[in-house]
PyMOL Python script that loads the backbone (N, CA, C, O; Angstrom):
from pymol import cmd

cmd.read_pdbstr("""\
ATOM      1  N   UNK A   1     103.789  95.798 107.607  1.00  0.00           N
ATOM      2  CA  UNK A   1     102.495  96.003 107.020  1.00  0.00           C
ATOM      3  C   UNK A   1     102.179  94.807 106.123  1.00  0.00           C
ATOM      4  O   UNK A   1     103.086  94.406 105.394  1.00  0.00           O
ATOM      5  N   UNK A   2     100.946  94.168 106.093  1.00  0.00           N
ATOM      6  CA  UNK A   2     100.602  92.916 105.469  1.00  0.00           C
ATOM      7  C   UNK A   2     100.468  93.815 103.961  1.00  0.00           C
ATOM      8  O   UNK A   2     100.545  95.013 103.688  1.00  0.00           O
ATOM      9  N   UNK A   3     100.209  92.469 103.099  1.00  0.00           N
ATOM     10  CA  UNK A   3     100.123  93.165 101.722  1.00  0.00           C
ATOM     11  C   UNK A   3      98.429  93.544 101.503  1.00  0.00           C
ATOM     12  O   UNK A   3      98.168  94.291 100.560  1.00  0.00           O
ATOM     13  N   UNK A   4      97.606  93.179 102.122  1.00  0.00           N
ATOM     14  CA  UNK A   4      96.496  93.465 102.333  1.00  0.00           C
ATOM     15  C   UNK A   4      96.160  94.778 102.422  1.00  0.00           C
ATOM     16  O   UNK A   4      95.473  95.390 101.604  1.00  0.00           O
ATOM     17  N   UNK A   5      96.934  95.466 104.007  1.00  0.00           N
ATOM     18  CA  UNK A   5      97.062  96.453 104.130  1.00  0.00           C
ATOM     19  C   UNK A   5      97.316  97.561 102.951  1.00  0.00           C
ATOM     20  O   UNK A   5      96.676  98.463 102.412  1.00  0.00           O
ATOM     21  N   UNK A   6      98.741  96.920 102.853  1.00  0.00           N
ATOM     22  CA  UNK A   6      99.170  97.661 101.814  1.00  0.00           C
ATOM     23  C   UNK A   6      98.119  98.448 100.909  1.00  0.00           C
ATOM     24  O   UNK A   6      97.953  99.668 100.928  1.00  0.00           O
ATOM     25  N   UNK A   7      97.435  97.517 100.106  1.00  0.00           N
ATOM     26  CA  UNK A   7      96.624  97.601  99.179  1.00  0.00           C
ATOM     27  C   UNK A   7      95.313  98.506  99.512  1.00  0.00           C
ATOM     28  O   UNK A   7      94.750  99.192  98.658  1.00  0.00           O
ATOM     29  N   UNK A   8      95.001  98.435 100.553  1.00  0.00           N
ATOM     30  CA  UNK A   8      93.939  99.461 101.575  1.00  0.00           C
ATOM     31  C   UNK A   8      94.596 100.394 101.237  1.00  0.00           C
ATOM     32  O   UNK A   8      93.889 101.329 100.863  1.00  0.00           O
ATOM     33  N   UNK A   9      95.807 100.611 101.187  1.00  0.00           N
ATOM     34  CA  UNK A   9      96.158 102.438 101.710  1.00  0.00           C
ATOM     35  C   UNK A   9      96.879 102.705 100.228  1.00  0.00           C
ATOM     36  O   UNK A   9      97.024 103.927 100.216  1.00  0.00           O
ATOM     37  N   UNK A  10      97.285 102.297  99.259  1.00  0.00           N
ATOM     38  CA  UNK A  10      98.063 102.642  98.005  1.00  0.00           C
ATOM     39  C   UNK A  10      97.902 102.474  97.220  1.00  0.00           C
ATOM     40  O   UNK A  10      98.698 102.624  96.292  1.00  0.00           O
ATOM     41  N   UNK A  11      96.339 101.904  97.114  1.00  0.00           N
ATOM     42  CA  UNK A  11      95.708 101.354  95.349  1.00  0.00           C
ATOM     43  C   UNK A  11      94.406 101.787  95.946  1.00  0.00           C
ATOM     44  O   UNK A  11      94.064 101.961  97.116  1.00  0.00           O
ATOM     45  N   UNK A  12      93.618 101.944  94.513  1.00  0.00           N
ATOM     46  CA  UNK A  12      92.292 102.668  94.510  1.00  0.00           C
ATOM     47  C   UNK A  12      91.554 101.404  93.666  1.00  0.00           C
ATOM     48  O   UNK A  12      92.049 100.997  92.615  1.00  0.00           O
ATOM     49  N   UNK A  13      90.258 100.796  94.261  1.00  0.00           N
ATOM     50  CA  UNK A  13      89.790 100.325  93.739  1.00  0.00           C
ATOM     51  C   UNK A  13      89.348 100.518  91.850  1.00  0.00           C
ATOM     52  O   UNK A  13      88.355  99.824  91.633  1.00  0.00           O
ATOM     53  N   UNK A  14      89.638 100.955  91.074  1.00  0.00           N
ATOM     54  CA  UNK A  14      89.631 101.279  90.068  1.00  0.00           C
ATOM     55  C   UNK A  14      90.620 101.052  89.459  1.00  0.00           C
ATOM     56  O   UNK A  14      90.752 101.183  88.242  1.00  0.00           O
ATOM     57  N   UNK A  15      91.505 100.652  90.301  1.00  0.00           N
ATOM     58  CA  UNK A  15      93.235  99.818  89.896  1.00  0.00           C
ATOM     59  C   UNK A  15      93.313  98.837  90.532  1.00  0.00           C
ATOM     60  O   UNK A  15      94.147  98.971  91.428  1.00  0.00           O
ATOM     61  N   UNK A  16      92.701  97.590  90.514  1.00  0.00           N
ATOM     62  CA  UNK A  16      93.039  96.544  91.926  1.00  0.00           C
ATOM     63  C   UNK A  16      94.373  95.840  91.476  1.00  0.00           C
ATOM     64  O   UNK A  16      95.084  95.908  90.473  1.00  0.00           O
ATOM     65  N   UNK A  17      94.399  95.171  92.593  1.00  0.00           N
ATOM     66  CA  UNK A  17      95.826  94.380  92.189  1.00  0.00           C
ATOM     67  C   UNK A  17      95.552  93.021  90.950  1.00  0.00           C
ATOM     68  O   UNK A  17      94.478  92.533  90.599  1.00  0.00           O
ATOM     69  N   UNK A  18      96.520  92.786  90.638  1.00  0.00           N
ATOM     70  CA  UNK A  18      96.567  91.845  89.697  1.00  0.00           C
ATOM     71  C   UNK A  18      96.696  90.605  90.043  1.00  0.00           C
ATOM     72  O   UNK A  18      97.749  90.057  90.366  1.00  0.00           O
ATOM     73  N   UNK A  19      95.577  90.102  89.984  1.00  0.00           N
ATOM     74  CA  UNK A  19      95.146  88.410  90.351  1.00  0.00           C
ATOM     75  C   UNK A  19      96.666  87.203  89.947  1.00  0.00           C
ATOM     76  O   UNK A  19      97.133  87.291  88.812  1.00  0.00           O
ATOM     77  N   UNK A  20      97.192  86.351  90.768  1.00  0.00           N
ATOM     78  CA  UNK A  20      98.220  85.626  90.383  1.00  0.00           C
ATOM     79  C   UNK A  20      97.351  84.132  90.564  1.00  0.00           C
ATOM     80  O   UNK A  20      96.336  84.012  91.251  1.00  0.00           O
ATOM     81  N   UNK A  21      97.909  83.204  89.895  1.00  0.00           N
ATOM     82  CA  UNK A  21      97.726  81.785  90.017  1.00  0.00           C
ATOM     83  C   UNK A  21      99.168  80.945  90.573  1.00  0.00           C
ATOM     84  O   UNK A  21     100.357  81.035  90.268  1.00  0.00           O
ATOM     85  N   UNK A  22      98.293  79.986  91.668  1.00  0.00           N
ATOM     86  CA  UNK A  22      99.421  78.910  92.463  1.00  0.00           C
ATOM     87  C   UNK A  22     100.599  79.171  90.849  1.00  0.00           C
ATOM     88  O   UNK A  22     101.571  79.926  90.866  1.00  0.00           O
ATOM     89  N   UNK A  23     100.194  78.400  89.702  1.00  0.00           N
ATOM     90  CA  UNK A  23     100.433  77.612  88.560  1.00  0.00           C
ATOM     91  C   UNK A  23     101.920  78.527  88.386  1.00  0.00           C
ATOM     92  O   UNK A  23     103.100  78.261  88.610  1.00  0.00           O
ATOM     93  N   UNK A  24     101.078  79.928  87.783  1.00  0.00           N
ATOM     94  CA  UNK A  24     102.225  81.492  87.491  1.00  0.00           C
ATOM     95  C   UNK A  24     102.946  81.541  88.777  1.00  0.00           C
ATOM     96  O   UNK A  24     103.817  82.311  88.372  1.00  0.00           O
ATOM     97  N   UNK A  25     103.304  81.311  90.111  1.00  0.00           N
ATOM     98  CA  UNK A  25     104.223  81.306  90.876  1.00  0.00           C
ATOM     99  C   UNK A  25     105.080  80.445  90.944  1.00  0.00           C
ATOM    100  O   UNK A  25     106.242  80.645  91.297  1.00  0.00           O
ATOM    101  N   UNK A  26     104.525  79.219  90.561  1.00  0.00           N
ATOM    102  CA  UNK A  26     105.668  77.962  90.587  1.00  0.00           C
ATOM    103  C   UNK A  26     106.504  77.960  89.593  1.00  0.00           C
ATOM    104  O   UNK A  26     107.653  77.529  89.690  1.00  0.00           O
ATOM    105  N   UNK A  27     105.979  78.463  88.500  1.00  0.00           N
ATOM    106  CA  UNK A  27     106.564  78.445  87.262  1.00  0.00           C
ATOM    107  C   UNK A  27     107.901  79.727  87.222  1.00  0.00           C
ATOM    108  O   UNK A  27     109.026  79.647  86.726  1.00  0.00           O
ATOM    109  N   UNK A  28     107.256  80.830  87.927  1.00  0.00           N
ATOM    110  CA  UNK A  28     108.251  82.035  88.427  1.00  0.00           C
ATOM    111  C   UNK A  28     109.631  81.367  89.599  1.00  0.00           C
ATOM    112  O   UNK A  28     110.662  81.976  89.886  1.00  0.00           O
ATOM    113  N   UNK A  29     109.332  80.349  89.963  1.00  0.00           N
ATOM    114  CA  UNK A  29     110.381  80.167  91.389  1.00  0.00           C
ATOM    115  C   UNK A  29     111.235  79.093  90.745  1.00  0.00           C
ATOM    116  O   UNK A  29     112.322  78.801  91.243  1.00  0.00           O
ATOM    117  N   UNK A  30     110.672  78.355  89.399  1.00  0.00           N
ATOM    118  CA  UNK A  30     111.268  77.482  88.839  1.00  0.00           C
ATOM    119  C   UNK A  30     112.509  78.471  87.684  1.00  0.00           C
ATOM    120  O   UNK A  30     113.737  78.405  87.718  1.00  0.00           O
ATOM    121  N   UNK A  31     111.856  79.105  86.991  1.00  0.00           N
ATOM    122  CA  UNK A  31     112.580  80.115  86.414  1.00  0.00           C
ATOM    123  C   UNK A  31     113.967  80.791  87.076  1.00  0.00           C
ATOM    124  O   UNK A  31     115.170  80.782  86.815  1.00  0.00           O
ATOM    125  N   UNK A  32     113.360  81.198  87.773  1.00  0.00           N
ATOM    126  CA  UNK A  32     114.283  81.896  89.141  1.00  0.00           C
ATOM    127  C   UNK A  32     115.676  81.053  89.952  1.00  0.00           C
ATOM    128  O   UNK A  32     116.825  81.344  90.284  1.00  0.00           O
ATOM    129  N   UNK A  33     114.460  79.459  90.039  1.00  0.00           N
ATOM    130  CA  UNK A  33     115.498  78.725  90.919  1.00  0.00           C
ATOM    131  C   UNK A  33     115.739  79.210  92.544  1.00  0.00           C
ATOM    132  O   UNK A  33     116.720  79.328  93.277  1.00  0.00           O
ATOM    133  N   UNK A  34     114.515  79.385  92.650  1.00  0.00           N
ATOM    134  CA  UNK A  34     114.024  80.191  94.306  1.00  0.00           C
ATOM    135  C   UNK A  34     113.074  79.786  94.567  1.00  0.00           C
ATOM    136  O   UNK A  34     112.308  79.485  93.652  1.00  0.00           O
ATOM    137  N   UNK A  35     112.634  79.567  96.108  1.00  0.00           N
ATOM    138  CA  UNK A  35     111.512  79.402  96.476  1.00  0.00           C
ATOM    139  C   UNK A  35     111.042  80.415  97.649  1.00  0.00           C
ATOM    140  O   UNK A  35     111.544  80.636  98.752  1.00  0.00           O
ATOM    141  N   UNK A  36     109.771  81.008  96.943  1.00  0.00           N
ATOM    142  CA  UNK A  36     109.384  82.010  97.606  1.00  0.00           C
ATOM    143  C   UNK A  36     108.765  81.705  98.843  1.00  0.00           C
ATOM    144  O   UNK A  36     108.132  80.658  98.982  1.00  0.00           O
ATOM    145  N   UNK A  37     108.932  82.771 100.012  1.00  0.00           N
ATOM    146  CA  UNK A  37     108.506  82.128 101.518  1.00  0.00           C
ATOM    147  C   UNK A  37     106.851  82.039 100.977  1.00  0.00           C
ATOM    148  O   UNK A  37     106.217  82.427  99.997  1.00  0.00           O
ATOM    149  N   UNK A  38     106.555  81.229 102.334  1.00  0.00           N
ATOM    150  CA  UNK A  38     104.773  79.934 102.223  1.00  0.00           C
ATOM    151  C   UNK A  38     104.245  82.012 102.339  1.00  0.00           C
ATOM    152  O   UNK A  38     103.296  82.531 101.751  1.00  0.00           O
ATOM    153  N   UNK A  39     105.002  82.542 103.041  1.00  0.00           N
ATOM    154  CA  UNK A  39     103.852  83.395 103.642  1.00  0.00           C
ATOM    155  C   UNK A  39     103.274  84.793 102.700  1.00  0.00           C
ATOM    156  O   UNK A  39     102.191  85.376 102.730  1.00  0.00           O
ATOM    157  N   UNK A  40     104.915  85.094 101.612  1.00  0.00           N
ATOM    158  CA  UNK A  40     104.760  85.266 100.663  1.00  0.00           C
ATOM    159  C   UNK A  40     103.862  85.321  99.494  1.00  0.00           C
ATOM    160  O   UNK A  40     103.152  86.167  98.950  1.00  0.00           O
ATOM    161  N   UNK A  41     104.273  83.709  99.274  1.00  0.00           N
ATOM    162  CA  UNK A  41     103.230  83.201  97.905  1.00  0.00           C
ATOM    163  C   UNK A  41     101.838  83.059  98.216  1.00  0.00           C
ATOM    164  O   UNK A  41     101.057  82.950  97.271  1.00  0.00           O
ATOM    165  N   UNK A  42     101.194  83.033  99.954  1.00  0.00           N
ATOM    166  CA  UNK A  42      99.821  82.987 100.165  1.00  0.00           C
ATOM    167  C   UNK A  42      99.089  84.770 100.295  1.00  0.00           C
ATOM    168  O   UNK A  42      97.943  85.208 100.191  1.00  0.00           O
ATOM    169  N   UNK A  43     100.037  85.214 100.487  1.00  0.00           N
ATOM    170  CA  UNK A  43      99.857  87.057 100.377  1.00  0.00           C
ATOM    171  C   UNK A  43      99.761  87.078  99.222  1.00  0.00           C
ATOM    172  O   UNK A  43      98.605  86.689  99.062  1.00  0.00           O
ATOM    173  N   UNK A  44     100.267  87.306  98.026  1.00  0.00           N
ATOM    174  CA  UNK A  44     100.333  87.112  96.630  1.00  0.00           C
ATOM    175  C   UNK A  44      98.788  86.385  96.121  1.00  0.00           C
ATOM    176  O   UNK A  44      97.881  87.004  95.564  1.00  0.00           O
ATOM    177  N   UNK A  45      98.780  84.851  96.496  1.00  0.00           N
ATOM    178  CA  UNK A  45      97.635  84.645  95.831  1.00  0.00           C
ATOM    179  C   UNK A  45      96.437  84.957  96.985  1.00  0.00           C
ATOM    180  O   UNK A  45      95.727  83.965  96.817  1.00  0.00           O
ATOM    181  N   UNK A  46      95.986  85.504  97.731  1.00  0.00           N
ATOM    182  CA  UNK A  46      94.962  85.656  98.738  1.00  0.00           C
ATOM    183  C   UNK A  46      94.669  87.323  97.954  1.00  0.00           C
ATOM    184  O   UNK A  46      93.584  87.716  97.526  1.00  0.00           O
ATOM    185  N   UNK A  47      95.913  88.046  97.942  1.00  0.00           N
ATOM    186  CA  UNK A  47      95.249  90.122  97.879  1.00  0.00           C
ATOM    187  C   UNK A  47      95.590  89.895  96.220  1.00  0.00           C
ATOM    188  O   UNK A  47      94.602  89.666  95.522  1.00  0.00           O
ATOM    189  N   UNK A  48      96.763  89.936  95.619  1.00  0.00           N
ATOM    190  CA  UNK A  48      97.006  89.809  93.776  1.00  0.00           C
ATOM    191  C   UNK A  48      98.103  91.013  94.151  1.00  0.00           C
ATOM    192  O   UNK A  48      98.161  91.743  95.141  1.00  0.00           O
ATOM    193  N   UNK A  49      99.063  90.917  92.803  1.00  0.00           N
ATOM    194  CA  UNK A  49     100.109  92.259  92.900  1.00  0.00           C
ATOM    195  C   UNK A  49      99.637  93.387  93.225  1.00  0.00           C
ATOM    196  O   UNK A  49      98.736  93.735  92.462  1.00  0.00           O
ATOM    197  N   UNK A  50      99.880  94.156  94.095  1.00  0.00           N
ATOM    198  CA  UNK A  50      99.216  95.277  93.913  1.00  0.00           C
ATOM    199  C   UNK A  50      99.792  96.315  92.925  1.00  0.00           C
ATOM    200  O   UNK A  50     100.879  96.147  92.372  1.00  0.00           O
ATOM    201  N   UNK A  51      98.940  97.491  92.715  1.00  0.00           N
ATOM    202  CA  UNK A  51      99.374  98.603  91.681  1.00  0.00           C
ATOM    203  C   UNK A  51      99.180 100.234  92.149  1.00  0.00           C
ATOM    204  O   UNK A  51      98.243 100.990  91.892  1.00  0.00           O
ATOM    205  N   UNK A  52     100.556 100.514  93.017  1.00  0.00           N
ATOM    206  CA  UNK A  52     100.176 101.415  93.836  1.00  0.00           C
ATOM    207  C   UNK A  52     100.054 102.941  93.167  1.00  0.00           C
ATOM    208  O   UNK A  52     100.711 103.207  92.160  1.00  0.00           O
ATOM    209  N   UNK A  53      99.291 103.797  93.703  1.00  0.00           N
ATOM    210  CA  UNK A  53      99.071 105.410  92.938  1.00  0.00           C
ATOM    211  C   UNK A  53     100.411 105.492  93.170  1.00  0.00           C
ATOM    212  O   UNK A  53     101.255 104.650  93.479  1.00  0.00           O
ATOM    213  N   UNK A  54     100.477 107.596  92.798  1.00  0.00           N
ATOM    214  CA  UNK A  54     101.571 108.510  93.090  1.00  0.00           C
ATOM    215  C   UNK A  54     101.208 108.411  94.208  1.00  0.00           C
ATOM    216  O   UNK A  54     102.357 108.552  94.626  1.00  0.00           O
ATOM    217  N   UNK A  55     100.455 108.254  95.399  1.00  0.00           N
ATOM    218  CA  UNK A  55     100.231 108.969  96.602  1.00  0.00           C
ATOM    219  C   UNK A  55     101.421 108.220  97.332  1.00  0.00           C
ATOM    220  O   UNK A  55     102.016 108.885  98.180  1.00  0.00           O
ATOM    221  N   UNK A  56     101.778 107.119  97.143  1.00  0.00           N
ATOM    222  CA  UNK A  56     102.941 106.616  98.028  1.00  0.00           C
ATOM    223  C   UNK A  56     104.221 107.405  97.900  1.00  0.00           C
ATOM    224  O   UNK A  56     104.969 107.786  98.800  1.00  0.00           O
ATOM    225  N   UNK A  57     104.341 107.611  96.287  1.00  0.00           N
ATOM    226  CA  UNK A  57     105.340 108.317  96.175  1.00  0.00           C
ATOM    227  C   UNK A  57     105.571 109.515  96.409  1.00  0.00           C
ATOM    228  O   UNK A  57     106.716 109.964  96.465  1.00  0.00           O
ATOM    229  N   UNK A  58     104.038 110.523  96.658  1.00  0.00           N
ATOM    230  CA  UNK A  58     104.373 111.614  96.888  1.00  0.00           C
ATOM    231  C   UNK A  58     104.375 111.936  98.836  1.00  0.00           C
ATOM    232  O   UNK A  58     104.597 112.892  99.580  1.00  0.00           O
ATOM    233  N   UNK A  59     103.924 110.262  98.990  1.00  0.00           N
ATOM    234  CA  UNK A  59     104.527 110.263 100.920  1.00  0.00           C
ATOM    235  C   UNK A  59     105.733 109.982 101.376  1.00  0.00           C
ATOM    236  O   UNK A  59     106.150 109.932 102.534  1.00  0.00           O
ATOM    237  N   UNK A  60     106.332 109.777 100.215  1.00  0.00           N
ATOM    238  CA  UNK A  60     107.886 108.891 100.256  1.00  0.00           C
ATOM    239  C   UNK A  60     108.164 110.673 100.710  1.00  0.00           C
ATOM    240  O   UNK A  60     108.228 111.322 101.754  1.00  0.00           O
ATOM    241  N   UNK A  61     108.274 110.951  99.161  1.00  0.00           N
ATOM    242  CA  UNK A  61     109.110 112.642  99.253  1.00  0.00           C
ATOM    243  C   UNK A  61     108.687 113.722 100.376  1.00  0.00           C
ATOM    244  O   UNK A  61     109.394 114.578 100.909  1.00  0.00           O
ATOM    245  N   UNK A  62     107.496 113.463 100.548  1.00  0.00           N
ATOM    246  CA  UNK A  62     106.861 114.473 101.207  1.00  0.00           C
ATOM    247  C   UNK A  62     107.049 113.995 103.059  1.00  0.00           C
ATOM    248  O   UNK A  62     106.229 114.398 103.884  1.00  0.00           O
ATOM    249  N   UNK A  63     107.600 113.585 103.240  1.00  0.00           N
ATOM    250  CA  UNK A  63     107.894 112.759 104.573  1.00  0.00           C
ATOM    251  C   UNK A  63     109.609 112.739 104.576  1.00  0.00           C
ATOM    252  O   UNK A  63     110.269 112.593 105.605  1.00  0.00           O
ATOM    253  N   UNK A  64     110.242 112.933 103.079  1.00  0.00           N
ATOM    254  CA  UNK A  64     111.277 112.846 103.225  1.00  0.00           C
ATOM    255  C   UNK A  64     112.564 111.616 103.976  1.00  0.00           C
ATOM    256  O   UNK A  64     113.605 111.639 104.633  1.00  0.00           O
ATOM    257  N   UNK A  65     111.619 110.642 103.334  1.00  0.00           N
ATOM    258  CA  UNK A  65     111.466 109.064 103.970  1.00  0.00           C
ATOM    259  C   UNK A  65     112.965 107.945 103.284  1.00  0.00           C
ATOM    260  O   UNK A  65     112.706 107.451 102.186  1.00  0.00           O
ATOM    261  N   UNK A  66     114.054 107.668 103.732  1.00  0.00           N
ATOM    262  CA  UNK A  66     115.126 107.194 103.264  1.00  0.00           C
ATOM    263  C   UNK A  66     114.398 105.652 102.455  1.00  0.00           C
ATOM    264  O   UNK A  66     114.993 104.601 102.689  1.00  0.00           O
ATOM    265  N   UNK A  67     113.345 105.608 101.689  1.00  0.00           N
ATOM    266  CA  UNK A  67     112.597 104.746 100.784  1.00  0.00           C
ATOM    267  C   UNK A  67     112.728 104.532  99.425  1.00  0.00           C
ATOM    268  O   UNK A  67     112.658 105.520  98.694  1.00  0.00           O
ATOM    269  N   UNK A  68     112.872 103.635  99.026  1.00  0.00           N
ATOM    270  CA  UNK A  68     112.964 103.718  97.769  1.00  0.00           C
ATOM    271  C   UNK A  68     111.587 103.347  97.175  1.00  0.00           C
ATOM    272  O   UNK A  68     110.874 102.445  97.616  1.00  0.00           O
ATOM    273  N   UNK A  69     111.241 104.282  95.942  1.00  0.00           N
ATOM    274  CA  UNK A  69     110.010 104.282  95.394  1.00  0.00           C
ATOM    275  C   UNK A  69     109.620 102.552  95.134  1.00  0.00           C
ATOM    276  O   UNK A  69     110.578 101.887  94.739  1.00  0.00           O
ATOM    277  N   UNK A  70     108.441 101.885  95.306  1.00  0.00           N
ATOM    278  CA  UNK A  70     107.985 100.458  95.166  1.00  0.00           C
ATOM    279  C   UNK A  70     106.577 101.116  94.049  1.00  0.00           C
ATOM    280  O   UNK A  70     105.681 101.894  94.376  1.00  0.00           O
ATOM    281  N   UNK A  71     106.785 100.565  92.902  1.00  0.00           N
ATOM    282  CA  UNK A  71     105.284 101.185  92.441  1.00  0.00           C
ATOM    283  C   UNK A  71     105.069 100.521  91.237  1.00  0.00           C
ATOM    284  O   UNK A  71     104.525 101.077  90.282  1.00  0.00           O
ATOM    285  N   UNK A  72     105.576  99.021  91.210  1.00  0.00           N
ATOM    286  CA  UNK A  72     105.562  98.231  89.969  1.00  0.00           C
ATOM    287  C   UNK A  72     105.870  96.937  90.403  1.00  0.00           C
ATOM    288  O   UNK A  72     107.068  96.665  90.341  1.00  0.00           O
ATOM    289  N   UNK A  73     104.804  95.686  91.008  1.00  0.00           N
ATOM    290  CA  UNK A  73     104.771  94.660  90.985  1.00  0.00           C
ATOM    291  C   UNK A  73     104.963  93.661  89.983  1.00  0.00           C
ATOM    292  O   UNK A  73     103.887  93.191  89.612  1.00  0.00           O
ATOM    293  N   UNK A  74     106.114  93.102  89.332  1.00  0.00           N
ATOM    294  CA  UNK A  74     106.348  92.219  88.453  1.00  0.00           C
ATOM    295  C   UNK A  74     105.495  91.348  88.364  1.00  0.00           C
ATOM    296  O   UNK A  74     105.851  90.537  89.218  1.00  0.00           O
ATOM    297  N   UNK A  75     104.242  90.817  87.713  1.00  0.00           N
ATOM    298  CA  UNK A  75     103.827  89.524  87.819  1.00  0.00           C
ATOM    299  C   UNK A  75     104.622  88.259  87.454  1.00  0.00           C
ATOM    300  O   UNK A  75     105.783  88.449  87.091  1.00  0.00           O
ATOM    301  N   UNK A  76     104.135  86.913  87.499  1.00  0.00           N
ATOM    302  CA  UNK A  76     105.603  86.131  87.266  1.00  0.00           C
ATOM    303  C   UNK A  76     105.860  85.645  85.878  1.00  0.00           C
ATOM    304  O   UNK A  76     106.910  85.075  85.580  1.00  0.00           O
ATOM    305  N   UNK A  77     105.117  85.821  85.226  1.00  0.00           N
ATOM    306  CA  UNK A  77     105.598  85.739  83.728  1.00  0.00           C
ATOM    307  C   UNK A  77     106.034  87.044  83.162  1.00  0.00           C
ATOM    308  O   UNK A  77     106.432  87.110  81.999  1.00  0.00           O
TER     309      UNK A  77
END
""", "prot")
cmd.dss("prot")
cmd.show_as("cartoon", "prot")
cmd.util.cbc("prot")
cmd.orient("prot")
C-alpha cells in the first residue's frame, strides 16, 4: 500500500499528515547515519507523516490481524 493510500483510508482530513522538508530529512539520516530509500523520502515529502485514527487499530483487533499497532509517525527532529 503506497503511503498515499495509506492516508486515504486511516487519517481524516481534520488530522492531515504532517508536512516534512527535503532540509528535516537530511538532517534525520545524518543524525541516524542512514540513508533513507529515494522512494521513501519522496513518499514522505509528496503525502507528510501521516496521523492515523483508532479505526486502524480497531481493524488490527477486530480482524484479529498478527500486526503490530503503527499510529505514531516520528517526524525527523
Amino acid at each position: 500500500m503506497s503511503l498515499s493510500r495509506f492516508v486515504e483510508k486511516w487519517t481524516i482530513p481534520t488530522y492531515p499528515p504532517e508536512s516534512v522538508s527535503d532540509e528535516d530529512l537530511g538532517a534525520a539520516e545524518q543524525q541516524l547515519g542512514v540513508h533513507f530509500p529515494e522512494d521513501y523520502r519522496q513518499a514522505v515529502l509528496d503525502v507528510g507523516l501521516p496521523r492515523p485514527t483508532i479505526a486502524l487499530l480497531d481493524a488490527i483487533v477486530e480482524r484479529e490481524l498478527d500486526l503490530h499497532d503503527l499510529h505514531d509517525f516520528y517526524s525527523p527532529k
